[in-house]
C-alpha positions in Angstrom: 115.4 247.5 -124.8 112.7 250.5 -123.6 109.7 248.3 -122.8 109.2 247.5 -119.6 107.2 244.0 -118.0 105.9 244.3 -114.3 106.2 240.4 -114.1 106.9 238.5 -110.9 110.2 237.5 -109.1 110.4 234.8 -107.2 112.2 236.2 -104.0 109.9 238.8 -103.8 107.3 236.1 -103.2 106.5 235.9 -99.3 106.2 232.0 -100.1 109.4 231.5 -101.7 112.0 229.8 -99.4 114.3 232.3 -97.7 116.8 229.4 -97.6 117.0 229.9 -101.7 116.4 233.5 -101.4 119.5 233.8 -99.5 121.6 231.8 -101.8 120.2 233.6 -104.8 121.1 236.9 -102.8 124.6 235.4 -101.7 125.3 234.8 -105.7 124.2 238.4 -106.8 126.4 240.2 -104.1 129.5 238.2 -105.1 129.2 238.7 -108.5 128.3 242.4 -108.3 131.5 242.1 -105.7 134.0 240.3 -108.1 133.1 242.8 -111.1 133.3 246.1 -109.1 129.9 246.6 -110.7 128.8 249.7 -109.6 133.1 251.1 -110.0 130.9 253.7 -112.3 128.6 255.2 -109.6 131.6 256.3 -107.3 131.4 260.0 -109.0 127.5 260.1 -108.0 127.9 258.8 -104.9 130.4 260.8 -103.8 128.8 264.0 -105.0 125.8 263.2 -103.3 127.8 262.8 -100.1 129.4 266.0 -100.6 126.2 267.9 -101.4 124.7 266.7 -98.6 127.5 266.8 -96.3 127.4 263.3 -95.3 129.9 260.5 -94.8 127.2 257.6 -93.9 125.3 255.9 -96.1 122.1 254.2 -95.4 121.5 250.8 -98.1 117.7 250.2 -98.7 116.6 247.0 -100.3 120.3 245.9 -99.7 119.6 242.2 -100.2 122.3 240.2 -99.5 124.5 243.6 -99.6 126.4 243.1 -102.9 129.4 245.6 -103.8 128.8 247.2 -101.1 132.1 246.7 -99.3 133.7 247.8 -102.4 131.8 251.0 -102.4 132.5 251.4 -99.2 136.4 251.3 -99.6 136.3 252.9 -102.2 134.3 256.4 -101.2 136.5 256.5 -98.4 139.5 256.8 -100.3 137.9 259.6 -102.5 136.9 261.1 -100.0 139.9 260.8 -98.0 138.0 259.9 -94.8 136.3 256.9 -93.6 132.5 256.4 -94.6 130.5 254.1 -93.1 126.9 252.1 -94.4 123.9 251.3 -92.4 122.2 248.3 -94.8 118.6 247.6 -94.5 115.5 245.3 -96.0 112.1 244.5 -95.6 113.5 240.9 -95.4 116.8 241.5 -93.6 119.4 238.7 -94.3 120.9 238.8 -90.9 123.7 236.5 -92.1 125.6 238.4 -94.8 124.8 241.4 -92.6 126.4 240.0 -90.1 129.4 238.9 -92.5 130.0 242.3 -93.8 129.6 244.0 -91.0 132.9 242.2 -89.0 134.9 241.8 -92.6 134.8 245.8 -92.4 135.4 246.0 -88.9 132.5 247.7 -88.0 132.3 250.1 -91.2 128.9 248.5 -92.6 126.3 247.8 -89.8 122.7 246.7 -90.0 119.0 247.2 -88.6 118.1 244.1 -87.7 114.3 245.0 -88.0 112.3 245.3 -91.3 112.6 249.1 -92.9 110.3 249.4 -95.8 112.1 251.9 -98.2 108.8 253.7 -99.3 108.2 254.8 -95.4 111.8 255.2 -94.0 111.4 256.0 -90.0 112.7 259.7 -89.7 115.0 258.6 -87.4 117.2 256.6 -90.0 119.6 259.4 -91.5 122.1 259.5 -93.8 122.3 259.2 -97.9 119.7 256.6 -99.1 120.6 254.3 -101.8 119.2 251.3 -103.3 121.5 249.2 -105.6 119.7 246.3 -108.0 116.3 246.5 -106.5 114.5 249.4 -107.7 113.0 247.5 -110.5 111.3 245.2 -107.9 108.8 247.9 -107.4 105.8 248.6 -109.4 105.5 252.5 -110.6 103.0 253.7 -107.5 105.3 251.9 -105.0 108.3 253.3 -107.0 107.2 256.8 -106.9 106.4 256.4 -103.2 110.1 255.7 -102.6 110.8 258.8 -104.5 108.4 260.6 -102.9 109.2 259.8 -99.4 113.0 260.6 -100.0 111.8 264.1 -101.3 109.5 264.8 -98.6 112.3 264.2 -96.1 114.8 265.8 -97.7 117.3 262.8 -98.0 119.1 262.6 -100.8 119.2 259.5 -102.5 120.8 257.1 -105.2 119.0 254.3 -107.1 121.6 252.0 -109.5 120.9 249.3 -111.3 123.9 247.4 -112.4 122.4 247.1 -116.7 122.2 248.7 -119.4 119.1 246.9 -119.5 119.7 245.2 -123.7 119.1 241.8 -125.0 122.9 241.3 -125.8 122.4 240.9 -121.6 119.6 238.8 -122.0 121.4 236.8 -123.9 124.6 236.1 -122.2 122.6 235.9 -118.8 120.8 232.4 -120.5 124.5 231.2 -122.3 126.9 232.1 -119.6 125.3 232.4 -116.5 124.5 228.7 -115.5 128.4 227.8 -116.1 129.6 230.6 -114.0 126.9 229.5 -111.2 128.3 226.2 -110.7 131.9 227.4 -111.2 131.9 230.0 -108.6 129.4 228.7 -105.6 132.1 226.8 -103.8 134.2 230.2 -103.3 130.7 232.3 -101.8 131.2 233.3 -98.2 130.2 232.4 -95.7 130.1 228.9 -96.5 126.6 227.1 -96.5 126.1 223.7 -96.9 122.7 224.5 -98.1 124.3 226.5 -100.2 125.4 223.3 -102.4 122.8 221.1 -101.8 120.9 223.6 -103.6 123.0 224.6 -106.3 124.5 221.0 -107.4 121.9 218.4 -106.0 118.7 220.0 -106.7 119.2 222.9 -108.6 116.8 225.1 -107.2 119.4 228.3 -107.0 120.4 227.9 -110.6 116.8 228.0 -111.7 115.6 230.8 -109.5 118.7 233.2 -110.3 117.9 232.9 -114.1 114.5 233.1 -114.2 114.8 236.3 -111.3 117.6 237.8 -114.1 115.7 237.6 -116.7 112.8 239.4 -115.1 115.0 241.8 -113.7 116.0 242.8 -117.0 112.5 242.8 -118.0 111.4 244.9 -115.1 114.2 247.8 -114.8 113.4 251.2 -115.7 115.3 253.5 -118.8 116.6 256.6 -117.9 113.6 258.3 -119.2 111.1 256.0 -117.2 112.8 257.2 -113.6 113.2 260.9 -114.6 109.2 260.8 -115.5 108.3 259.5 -112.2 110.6 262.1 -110.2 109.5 264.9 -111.9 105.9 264.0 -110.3 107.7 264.0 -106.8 106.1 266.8 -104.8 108.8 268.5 -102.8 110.2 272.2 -103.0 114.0 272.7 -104.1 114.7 269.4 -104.7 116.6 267.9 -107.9 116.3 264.5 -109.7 119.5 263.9 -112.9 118.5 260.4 -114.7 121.2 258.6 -117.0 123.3 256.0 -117.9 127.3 255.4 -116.7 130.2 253.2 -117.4 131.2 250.6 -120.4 132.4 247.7 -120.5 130.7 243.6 -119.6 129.4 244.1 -116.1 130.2 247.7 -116.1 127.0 249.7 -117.1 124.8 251.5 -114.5 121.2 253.1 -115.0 121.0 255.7 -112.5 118.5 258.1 -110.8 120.1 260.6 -107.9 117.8 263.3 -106.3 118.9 265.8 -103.9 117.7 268.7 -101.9 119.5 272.0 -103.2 120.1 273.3 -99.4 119.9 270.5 -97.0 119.3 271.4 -93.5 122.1 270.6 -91.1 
């Protein structure tokens, strides 16, 4: 699938309900939790890391914060030394935040204020990296993101947990309402809204497939993110653009950028 649709989500919609944002957002980072999604972007993250001489993270876009505790685990063992994750959103969902935040004792933390990823405040360090939301931006805002990382001289990750083919498409439309109402009840933390919109009016449901479909419609190939980093402006800076892991749930798009001598 190499075309790509700038068509419309509905949580990026100012007048959408956060109270069904949330719950679409609470789905996503269970799933993406449950399937070790991004299991194949632990080499690329951890070389940025290393490159850069980091061991904090700082999650742009981070939604609800899916698979991020796993990654989080994860690099540290690698690593072999504890790294920690600031998360951050235009819309911050304070609850999940706040969930993550003491199930890691203190590992992942939060900005509680909006940070809009394509003007990060200098003061906000470490590796950037946006998981499953890159395709919410248009190409000028999508180069901006770019652009500002490369300017500052942050490296930065962007993953989006596809391969981005109607095979996924089409199990998204067959599978995906089953699995909605099978695994709801088990999302944490509990919401009684939660249900109400999932079983009684099915509002959830409906917004996480039509939101998946467009996602799939929306992300960029390989070829599409390597095009608009190459127009980044910035000196001694390097963009890779590709594809990792196999398997159902498995497959990453990637884009990582990096300074080649990062000031310390």
């Amino acid at each position: 699938m190499n075309i790509r649709l700038q068509l419309f989500e509905l949580e990026d919609q100012r007048w959408f309900p956060h109270v069904i944002r949330q719950g679409m957002l609470d789905f996503l980072r269970f799933m993406i939790t449950r399937l070790n999604a991004y299991e194949a972007a632990l080499p690329l993250l951890q070389e940025l890391l290393e490159r850069s001489g980091q061991r904090h993270i700082t999650d742009l876009c981070s939604g609800a914060g899916g698979g991020i505790a796993a990654i989080q685990q994860q690099l540290g063992q690698r690593l072999h030394r504890p790294v920690t994750v600031t998360l951050s959103d235009l819309y911050p969902n304070l609850g999940a935040y706040k969930y993550l935040q003491e199930s890691s004792g203190g590992a992942i933390n939060f900005i509680p204020e909006p940070v809009n990823a394509t003007a990060v405040p200098a003061s906000i360090k470490g590796v950037r990296t946006i998981f499953s939301s890159f395709h919410h931006f248009p190409p000028h805002l999508a180069k901006a993101i770019l652009q500002d990382a490369a300017s500052k001289q942050a490296a930065i990750g962007i993953f989006e947990g596809a391969r981005k083919s109607w095979l996924e498409l089409l199990l998204l439309w067959l599978l995906f309402p089953l699995v909605i109402l099978l695994v709801t009840p088990f999302i944490r933390p509990f919401r009684l809204s939660r249900l109400f919109f999932t079983y009684l009016l099915p509002l959830i449901p409906l917004g996480i497939l039509w939101d998946g479909t467009v996602s799939l419609l929306r992300i960029y190939t390989p070829a599409q993110l390597q095009r608009m980093a190459s127009e980044a402006q910035a000196p001694n800076y390097t963009w890779r653009s590709g594809r990792a892991g196999t398997g159902p749930g498995k497959n990453v798009i990637y884009l990582i950028g990096y300074p080649e001598e990062v000031k310390r």
